[in-house]
N, C-alpha and C positions, 0 to 999 in steps of 0.2 A: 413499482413505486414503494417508499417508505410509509411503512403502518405509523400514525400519530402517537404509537404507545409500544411499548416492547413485548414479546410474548411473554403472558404470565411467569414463566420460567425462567427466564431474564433479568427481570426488572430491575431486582438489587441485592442479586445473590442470595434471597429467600429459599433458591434451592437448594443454595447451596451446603453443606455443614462446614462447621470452621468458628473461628474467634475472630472472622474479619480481619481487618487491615492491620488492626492495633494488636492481636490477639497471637495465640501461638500457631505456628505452622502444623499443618496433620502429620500425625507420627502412627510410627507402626510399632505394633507392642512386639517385643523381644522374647525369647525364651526365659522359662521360667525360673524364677532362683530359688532358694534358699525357702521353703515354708511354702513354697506352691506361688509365689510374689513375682508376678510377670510386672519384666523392666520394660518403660516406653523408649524407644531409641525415634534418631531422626536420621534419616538420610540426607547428605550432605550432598544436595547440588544447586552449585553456586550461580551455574548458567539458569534454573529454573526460571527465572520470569525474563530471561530473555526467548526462550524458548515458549512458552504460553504464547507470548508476543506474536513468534511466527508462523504459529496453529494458529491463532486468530484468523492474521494473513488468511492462511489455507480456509478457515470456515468461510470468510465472506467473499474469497473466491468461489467458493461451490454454494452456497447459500444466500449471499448476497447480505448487507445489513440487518435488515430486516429478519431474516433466520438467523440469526447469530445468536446460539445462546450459550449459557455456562456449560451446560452438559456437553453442546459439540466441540467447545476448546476441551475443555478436559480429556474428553475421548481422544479428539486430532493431539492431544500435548502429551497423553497417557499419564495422566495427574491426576489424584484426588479434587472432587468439587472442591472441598475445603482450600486448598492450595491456591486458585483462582482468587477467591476471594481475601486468603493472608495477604497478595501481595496487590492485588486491586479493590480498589472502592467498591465501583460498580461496573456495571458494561460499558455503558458509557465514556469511562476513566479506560479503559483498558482498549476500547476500539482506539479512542482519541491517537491514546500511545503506540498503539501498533501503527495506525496509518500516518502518525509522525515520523515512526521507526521506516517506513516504506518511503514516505517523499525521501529521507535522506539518504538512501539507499539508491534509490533512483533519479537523485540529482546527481549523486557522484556516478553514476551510468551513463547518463544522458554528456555530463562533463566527459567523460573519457571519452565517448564518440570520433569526438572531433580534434583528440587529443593530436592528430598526423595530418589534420585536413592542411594543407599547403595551396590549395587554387579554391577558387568558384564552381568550376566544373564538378570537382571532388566533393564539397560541401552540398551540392545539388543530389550526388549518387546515394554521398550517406542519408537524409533525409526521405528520398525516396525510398531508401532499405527501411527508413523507420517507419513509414507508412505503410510499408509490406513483411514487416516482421517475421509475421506467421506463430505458428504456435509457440517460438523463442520468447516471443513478448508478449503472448496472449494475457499472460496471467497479469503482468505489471500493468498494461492497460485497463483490463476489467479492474483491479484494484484503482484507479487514477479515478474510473467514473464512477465506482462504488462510491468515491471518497468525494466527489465533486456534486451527486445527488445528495448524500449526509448532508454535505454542506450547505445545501438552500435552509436544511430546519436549523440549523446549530453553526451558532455563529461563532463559536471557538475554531471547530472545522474551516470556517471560511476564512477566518486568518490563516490558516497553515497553508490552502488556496491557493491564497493571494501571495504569500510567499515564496510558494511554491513556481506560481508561474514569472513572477519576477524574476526567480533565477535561472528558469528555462530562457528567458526574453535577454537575460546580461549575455549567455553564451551565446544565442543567437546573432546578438548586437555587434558580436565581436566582425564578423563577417557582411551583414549588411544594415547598421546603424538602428537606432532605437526605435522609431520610429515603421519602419521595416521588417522590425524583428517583431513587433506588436503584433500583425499582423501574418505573417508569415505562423507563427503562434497558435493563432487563431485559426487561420488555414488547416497546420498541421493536427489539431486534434478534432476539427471537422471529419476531415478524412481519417483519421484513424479509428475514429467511431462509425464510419461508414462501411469501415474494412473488418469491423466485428463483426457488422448486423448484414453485410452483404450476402446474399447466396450464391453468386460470382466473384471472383477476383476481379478488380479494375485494373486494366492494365497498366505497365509501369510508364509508358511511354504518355500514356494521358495522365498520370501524379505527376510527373515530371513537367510536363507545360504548366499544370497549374500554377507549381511552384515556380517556374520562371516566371510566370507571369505576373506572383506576387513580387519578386524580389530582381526581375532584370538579369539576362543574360550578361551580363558584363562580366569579362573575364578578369577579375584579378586575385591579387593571393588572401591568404585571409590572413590572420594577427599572426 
């Protein structure tokens, strides 16, 4: 479960050194010139705070929210502390972003799926594949319920959420109607949370009834 408070180390980049948000970026002093007068240079990389972004990711897969602090992005982004904070507020501002950066990433995942699905039959295989992923999806899962526990405390989080599962529910819809896809939805991250925490595999032949069961064997094409 989620600590009601961040670890000391966290909180608001207290650990961090830097000019913050508004302030200059950490620079590395240069060789010395003229009189013994070391020049400060900056390294120029332009991807840097998308790259933090994704060490994030990486922290709260292996630490979960609640461990997540400046020192372990820094470390996973191989960035000065300071750097964290020139380009984020706080933790908070920079989880937010990462696991915004993550739904969109894994909606346009979730969309290509089904990019070839042509029958019912086929739409039933791929869903079962996604109930059984395996370590290919491990990580995007555990991030989905990292992000899905955040969001009971912080209601920012639970709009991305809600967002989020509405466009899992329109691609589903496309194949068996809104109402169906609600559901089917709901099914499907049942079970794929069961498929984390299980100490067996479920077999595919019992995912597969479920989900007929939710949405009907009726064979026809999809969109």
């Amino acid at each position: 479960m989620l600590s009601s408070e961040p670890p000391p180390d966290s909180a608001s980049g207290g650990d961090a050194p830097g000019g913050g948000p508004g302030g200059p970026e950490p620079v590395s002093a240069g060789s010395g010139g003229a009189g013994g007068v070391r020049r400060r240079t900056r390294r120029h990389d332009p991807d840097r705070r998308t790259h933090i972004l994704d060490a994030t990711l990486d922290v709260i897969v292996e630490h979960g929210v609640a461990g997540t602090t400046h020192r372990h992005i820094a470390a996973r982004a191989g960035v000065p502390l300071g750097s964290i904070t020139y380009h984020f507020a706080g933790l908070a501002e920079l989880q937010a972003q990462a696991f915004a950066r993550h739904v969109a990433q894994q909606s346009a995942v979730f969309e290509g799926l089904f990019k070839d699905v042509g029958t019912h039959e086929r739409f039933i295989e791929v869903l079962v594949d996604l109930v059984h992923g395996g370590p290919a999806r491990h990580r995007g899962a555990v991030l989905g319920f990292e992000l899905h526990l955040a969001a009971l405390r912080d209601p920012g989080l639970r709009a991305l959420t809600q967002a989020w599962t509405e466009e899992s529910r329109t691609v589903l819809a496309r194949f068996t109607g809104p109402e169906s896809a609600a559901r089917l939805d709901a099914l499907l991250e049942g079970m794929i949370m069961h498929a984390l925490l299980a100490t067996e595999p479920e077999p595919r032949e019992r995912t597969r009834d479920a989900i007929v069961r939710t949405i009907g064997p009726v064979d026809r094409p999809g969109p």
